[in-house]
mmCIF file as Biopython writes it, N, C-alpha, C and O atoms, coordinates in Angstrom:
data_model
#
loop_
_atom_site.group_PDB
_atom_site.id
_atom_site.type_symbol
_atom_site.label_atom_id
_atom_site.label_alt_id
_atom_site.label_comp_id
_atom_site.label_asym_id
_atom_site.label_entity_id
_atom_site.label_seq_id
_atom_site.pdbx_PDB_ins_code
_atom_site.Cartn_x
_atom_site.Cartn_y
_atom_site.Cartn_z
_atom_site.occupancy
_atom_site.B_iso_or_equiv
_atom_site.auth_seq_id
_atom_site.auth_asym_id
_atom_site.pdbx_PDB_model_num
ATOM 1   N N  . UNK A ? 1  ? 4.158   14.123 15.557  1.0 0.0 1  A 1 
ATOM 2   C CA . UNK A ? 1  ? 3.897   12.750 15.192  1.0 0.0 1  A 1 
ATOM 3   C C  . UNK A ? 1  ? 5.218   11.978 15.210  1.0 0.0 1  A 1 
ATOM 4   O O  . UNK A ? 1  ? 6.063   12.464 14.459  1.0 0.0 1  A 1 
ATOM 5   N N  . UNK A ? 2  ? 5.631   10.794 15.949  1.0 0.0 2  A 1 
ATOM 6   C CA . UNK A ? 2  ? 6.255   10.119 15.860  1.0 0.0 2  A 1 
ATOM 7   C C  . UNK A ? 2  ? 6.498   9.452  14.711  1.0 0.0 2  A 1 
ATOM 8   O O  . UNK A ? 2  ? 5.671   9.211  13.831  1.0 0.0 2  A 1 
ATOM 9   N N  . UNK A ? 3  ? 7.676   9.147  14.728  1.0 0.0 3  A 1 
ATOM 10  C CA . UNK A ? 3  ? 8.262   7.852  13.618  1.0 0.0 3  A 1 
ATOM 11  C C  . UNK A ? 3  ? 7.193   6.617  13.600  1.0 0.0 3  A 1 
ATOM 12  O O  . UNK A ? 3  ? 6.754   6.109  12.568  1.0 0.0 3  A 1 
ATOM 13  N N  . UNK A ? 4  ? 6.889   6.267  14.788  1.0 0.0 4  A 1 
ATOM 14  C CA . UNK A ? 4  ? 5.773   5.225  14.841  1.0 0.0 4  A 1 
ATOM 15  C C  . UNK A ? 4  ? 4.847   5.219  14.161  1.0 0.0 4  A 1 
ATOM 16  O O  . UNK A ? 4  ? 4.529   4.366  13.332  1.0 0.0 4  A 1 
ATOM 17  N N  . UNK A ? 5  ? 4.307   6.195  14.451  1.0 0.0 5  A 1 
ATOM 18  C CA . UNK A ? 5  ? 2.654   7.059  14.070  1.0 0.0 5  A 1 
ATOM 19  C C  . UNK A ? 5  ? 3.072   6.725  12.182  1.0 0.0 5  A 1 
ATOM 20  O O  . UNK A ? 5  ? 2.720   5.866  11.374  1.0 0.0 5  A 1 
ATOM 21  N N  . UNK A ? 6  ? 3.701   7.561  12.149  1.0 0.0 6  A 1 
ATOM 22  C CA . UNK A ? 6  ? 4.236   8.178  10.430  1.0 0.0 6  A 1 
ATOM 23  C C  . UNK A ? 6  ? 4.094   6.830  9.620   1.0 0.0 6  A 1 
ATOM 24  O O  . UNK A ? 6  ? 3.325   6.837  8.659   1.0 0.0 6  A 1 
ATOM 25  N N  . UNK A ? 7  ? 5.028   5.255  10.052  1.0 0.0 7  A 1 
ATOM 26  C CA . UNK A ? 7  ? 5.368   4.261  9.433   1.0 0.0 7  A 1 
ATOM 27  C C  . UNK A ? 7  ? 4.192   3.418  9.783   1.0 0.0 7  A 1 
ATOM 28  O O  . UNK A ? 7  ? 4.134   2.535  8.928   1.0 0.0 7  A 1 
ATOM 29  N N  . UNK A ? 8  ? 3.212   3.280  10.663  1.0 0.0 8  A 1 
ATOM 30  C CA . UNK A ? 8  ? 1.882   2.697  11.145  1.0 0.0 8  A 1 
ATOM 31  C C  . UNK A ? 8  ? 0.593   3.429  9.922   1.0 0.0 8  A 1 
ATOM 32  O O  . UNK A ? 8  ? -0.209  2.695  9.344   1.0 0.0 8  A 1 
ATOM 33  N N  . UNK A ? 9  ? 0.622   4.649  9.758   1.0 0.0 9  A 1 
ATOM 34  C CA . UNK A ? 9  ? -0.168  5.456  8.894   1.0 0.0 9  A 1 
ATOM 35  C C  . UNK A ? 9  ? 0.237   4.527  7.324   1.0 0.0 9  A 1 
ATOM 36  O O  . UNK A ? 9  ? -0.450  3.855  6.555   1.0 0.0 9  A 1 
ATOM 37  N N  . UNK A ? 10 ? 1.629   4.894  7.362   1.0 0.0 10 A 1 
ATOM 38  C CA . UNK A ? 10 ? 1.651   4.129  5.838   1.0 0.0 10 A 1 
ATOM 39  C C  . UNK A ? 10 ? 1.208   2.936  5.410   1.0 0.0 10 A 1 
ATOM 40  O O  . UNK A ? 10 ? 0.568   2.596  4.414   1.0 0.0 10 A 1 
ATOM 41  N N  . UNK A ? 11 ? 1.776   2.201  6.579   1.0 0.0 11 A 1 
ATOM 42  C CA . UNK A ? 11 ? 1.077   0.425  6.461   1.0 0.0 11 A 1 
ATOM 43  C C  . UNK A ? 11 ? -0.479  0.608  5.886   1.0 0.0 11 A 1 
ATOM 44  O O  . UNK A ? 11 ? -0.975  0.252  4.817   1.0 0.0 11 A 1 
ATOM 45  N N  . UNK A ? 12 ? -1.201  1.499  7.345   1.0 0.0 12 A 1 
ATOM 46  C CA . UNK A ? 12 ? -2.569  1.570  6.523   1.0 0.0 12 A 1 
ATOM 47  C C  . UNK A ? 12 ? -2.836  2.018  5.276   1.0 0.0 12 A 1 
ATOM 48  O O  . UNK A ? 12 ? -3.922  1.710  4.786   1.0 0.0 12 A 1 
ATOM 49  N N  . UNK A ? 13 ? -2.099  2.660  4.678   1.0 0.0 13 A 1 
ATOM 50  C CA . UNK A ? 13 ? -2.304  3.569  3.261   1.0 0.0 13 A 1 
ATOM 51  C C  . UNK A ? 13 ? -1.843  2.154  2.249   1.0 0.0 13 A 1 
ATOM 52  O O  . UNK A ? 13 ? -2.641  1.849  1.363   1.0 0.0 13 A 1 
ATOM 53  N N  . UNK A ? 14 ? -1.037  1.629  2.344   1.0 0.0 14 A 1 
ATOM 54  C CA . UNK A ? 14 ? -0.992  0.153  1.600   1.0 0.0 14 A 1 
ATOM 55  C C  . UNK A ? 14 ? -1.872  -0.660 1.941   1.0 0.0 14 A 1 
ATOM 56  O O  . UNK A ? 14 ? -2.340  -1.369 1.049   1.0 0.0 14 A 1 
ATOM 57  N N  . UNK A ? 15 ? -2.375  -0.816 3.331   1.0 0.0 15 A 1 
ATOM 58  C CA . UNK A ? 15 ? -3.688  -2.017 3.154   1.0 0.0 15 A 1 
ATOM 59  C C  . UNK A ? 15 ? -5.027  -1.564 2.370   1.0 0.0 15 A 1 
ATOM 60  O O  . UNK A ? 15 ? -5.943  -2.203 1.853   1.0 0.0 15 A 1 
ATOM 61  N N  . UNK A ? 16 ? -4.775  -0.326 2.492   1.0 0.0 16 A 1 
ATOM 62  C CA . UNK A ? 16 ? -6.279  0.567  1.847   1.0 0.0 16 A 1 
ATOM 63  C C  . UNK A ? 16 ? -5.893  0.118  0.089   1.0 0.0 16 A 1 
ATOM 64  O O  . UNK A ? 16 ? -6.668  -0.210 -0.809  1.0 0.0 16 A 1 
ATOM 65  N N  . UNK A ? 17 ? -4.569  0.251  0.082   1.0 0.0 17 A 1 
ATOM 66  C CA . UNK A ? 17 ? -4.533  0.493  -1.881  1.0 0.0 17 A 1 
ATOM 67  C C  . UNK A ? 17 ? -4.718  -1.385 -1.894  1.0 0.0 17 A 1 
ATOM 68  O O  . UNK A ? 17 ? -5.171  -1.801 -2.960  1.0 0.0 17 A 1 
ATOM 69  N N  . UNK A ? 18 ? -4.563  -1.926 -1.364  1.0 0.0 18 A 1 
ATOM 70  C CA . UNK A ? 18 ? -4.348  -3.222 -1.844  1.0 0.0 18 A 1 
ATOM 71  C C  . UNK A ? 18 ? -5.662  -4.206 -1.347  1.0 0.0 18 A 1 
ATOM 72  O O  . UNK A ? 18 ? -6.007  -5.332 -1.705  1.0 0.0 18 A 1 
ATOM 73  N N  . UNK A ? 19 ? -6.118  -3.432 -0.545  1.0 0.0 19 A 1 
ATOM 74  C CA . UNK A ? 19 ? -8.396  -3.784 -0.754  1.0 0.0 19 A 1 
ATOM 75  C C  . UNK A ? 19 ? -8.681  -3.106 -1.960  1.0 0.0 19 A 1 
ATOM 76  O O  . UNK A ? 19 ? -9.238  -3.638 -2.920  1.0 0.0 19 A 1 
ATOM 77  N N  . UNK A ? 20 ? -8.286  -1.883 -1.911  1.0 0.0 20 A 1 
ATOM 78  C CA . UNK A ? 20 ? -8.853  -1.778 -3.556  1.0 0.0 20 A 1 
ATOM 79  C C  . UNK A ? 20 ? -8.247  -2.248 -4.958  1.0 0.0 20 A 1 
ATOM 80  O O  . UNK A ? 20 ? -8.689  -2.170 -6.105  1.0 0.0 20 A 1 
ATOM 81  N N  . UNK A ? 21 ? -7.353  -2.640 -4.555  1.0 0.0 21 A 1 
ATOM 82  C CA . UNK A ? 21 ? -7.005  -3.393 -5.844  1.0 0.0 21 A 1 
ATOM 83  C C  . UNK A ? 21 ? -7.541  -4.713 -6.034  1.0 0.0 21 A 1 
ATOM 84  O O  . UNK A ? 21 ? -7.817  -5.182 -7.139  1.0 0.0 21 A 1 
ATOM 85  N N  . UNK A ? 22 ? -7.716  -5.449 -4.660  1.0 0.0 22 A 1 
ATOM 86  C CA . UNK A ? 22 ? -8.553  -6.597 -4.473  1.0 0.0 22 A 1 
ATOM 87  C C  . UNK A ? 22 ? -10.400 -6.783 -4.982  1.0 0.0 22 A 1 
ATOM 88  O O  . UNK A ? 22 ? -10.974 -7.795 -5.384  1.0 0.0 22 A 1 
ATOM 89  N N  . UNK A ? 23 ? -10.865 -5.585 -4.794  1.0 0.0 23 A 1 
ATOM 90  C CA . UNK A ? 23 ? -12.023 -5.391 -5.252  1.0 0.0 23 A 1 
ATOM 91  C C  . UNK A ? 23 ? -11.801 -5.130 -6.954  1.0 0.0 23 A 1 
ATOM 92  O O  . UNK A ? 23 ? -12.266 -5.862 -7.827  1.0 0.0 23 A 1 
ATOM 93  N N  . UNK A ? 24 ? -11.245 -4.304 -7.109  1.0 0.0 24 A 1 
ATOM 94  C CA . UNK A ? 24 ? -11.258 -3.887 -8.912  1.0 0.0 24 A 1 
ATOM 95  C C  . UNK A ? 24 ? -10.710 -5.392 -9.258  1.0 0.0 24 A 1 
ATOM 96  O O  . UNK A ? 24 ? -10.582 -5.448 -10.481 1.0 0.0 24 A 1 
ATOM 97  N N  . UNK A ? 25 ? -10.343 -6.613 -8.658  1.0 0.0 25 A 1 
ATOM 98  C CA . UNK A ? 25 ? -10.214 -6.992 -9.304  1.0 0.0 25 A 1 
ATOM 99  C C  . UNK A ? 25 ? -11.275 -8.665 -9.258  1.0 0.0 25 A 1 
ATOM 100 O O  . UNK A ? 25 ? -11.299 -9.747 -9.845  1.0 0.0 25 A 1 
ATOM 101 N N  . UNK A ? 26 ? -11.946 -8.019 -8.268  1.0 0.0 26 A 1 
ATOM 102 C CA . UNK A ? 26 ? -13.392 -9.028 -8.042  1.0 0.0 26 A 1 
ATOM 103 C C  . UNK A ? 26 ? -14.672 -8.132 -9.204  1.0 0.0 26 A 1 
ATOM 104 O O  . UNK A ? 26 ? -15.695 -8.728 -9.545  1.0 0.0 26 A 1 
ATOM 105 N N  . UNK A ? 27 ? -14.426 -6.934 -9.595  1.0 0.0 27 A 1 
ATOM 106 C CA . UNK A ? 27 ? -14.914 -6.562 -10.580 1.0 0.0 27 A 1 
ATOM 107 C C  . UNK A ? 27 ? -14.725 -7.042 -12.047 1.0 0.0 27 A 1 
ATOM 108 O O  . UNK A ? 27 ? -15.297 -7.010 -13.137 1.0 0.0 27 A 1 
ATOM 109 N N  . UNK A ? 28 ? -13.786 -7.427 -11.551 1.0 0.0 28 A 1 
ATOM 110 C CA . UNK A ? 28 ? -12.866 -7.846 -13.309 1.0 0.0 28 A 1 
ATOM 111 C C  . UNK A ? 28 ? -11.958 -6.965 -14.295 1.0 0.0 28 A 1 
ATOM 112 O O  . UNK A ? 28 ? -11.735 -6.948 -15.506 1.0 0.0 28 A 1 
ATOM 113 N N  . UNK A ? 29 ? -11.626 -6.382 -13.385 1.0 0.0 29 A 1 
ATOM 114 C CA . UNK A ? 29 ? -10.919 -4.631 -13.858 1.0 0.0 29 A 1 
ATOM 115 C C  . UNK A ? 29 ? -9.279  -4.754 -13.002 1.0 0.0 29 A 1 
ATOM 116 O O  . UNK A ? 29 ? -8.934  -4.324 -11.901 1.0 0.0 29 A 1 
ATOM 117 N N  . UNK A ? 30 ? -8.531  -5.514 -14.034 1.0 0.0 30 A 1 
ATOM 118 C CA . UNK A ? 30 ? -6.983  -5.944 -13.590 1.0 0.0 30 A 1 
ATOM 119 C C  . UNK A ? 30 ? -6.148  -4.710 -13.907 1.0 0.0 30 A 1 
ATOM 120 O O  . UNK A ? 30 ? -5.010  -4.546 -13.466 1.0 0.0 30 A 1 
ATOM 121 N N  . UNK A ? 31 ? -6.705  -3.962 -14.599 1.0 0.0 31 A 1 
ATOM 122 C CA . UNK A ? 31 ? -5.677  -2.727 -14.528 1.0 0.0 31 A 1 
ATOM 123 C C  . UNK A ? 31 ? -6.009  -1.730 -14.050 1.0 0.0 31 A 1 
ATOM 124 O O  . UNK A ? 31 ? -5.354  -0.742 -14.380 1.0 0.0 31 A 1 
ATOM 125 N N  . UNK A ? 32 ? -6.679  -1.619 -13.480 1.0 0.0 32 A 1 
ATOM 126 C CA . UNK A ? 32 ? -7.165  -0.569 -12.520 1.0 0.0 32 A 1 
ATOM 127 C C  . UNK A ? 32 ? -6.484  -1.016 -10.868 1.0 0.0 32 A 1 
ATOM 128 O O  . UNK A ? 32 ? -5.988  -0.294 -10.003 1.0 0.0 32 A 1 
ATOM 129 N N  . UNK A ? 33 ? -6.747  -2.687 -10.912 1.0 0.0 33 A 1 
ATOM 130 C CA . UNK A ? 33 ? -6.530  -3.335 -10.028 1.0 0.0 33 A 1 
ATOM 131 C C  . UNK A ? 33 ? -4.453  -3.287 -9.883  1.0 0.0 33 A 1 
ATOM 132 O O  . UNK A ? 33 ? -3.875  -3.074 -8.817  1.0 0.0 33 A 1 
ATOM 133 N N  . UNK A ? 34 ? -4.037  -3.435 -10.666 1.0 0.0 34 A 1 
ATOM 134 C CA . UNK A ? 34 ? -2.777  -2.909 -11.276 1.0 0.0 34 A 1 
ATOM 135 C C  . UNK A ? 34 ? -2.060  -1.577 -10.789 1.0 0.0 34 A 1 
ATOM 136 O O  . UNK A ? 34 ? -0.836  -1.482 -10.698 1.0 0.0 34 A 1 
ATOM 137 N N  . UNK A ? 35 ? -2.793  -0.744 -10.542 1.0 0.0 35 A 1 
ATOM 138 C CA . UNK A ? 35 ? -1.874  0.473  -10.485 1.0 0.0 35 A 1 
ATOM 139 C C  . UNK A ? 35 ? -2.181  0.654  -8.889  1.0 0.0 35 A 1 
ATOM 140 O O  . UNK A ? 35 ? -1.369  1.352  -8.281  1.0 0.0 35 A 1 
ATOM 141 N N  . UNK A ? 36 ? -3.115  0.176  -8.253  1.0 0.0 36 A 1 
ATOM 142 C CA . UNK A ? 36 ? -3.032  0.161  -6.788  1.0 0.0 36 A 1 
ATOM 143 C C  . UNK A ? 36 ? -1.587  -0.696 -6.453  1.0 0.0 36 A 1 
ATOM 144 O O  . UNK A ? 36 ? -0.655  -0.145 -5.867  1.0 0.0 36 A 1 
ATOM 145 N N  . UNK A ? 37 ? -1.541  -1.891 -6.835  1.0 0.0 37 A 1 
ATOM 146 C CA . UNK A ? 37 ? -0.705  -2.619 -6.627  1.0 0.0 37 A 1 
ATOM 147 C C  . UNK A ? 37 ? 0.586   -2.267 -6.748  1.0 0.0 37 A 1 
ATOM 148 O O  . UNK A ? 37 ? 1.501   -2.775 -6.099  1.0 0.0 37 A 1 
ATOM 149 N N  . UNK A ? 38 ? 0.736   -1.153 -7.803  1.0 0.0 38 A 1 
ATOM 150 C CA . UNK A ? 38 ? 2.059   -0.728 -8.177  1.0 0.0 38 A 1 
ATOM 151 C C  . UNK A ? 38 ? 2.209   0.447  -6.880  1.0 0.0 38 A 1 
ATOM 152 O O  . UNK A ? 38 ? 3.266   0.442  -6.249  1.0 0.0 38 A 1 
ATOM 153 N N  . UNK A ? 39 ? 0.967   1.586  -6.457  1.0 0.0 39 A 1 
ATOM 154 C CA . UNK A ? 39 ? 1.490   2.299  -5.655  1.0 0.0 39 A 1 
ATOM 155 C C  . UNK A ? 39 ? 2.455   1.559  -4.496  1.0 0.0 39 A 1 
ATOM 156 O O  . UNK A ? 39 ? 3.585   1.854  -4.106  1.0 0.0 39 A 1 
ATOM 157 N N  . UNK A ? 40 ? 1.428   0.336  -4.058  1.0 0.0 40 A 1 
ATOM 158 C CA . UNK A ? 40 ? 2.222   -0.533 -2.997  1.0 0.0 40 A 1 
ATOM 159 C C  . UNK A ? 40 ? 3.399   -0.991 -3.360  1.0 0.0 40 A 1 
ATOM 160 O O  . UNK A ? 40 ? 3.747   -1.642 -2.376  1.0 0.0 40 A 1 
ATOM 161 N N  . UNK A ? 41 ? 4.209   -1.064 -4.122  1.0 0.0 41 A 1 
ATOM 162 C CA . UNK A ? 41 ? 5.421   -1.475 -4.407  1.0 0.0 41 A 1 
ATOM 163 C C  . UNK A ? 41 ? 6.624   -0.462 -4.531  1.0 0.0 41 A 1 
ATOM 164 O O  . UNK A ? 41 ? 7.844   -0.604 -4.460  1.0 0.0 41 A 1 
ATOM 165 N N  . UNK A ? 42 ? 5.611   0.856  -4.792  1.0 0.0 42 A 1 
ATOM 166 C CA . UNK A ? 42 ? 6.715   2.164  -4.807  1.0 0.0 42 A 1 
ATOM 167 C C  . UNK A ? 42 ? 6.516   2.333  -3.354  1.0 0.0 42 A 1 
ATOM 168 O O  . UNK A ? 42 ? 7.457   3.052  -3.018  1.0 0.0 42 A 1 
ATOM 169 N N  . UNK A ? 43 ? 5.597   1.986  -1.993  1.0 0.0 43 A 1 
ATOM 170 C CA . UNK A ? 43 ? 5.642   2.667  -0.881  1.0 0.0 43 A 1 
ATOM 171 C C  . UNK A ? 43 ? 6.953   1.647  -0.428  1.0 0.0 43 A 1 
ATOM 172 O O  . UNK A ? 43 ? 7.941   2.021  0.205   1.0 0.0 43 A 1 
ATOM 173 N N  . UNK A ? 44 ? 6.679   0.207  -0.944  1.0 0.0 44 A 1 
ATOM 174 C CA . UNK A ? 44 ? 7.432   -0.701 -0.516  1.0 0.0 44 A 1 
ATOM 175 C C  . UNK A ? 44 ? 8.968   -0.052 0.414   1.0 0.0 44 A 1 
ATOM 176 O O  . UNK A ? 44 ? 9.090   0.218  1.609   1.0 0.0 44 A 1 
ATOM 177 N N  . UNK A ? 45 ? 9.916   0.027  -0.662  1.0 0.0 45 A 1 
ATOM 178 C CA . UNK A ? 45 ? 11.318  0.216  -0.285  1.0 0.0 45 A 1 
ATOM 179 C C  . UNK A ? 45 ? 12.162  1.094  1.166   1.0 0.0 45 A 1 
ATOM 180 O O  . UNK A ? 45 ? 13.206  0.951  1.802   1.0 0.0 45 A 1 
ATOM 181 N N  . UNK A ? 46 ? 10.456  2.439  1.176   1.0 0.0 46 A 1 
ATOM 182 C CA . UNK A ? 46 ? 10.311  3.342  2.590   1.0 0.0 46 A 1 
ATOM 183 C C  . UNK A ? 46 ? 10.117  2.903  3.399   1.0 0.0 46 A 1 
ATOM 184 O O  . UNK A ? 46 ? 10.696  3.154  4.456   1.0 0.0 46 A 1 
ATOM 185 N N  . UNK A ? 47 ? 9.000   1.851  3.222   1.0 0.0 47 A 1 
ATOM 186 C CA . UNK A ? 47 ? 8.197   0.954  4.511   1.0 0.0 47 A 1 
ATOM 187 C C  . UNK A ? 47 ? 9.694   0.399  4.855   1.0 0.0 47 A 1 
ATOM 188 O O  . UNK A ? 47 ? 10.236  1.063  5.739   1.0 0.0 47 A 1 
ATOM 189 N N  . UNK A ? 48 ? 10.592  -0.841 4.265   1.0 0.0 48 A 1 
ATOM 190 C CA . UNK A ? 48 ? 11.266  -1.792 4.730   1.0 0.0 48 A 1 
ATOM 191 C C  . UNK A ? 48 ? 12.236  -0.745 5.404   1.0 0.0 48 A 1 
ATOM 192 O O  . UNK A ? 48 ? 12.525  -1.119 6.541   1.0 0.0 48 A 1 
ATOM 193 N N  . UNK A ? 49 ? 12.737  0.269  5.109   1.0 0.0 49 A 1 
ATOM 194 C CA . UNK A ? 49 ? 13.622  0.981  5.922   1.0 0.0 49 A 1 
ATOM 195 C C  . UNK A ? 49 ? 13.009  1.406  7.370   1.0 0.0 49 A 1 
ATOM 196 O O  . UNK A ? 49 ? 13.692  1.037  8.326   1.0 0.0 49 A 1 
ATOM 197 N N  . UNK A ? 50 ? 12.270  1.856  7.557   1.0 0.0 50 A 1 
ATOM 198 C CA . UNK A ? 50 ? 11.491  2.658  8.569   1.0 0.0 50 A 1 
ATOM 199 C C  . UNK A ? 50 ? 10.729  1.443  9.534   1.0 0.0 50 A 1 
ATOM 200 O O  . UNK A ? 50 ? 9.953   1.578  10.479  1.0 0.0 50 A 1 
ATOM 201 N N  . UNK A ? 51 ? 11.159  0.483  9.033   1.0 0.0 51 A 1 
ATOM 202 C CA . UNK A ? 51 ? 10.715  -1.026 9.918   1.0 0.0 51 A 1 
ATOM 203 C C  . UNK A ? 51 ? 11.918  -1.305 10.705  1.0 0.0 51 A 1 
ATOM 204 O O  . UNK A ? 51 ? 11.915  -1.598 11.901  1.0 0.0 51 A 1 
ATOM 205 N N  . UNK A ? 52 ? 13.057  -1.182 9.869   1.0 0.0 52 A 1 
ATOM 206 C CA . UNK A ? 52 ? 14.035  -1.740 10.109  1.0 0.0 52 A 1 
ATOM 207 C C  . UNK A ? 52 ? 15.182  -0.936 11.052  1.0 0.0 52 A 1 
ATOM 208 O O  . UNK A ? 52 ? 16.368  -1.228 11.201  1.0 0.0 52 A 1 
ATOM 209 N N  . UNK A ? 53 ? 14.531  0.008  11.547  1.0 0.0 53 A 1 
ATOM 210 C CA . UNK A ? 53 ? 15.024  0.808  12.659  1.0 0.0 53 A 1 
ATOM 211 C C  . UNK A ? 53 ? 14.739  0.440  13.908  1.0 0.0 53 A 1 
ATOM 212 O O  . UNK A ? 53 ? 15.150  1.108  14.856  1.0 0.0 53 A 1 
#
């Protein structure tokens, strides 16, 4: 698997956590909705490197 592949996979793994945080929070459930949001912010710092190559 390429570098491509690897940093394209992740993007999707953040759009996935951040529909579901979007839904939990059309449920009305902000902290549930919350900790998706947080995974996306810990993938954050990997993503911007692995872009930036």
């Amino acid at each position: 698997m390429t570098d491509q592949e690897k940093t394209e996979l992740q993007l999707e793994q953040a759009v996935r956590q951040l529909t579901r945080a979007l839904r939990e929070l059309q449920k009305n459930q902000p902290h549930f909705a919350a900790v998706f949001v947080g995974n996306v912010q810990a993938m954050l710092p990997k993503l911007r490197q692995q872009l930036a190559r």
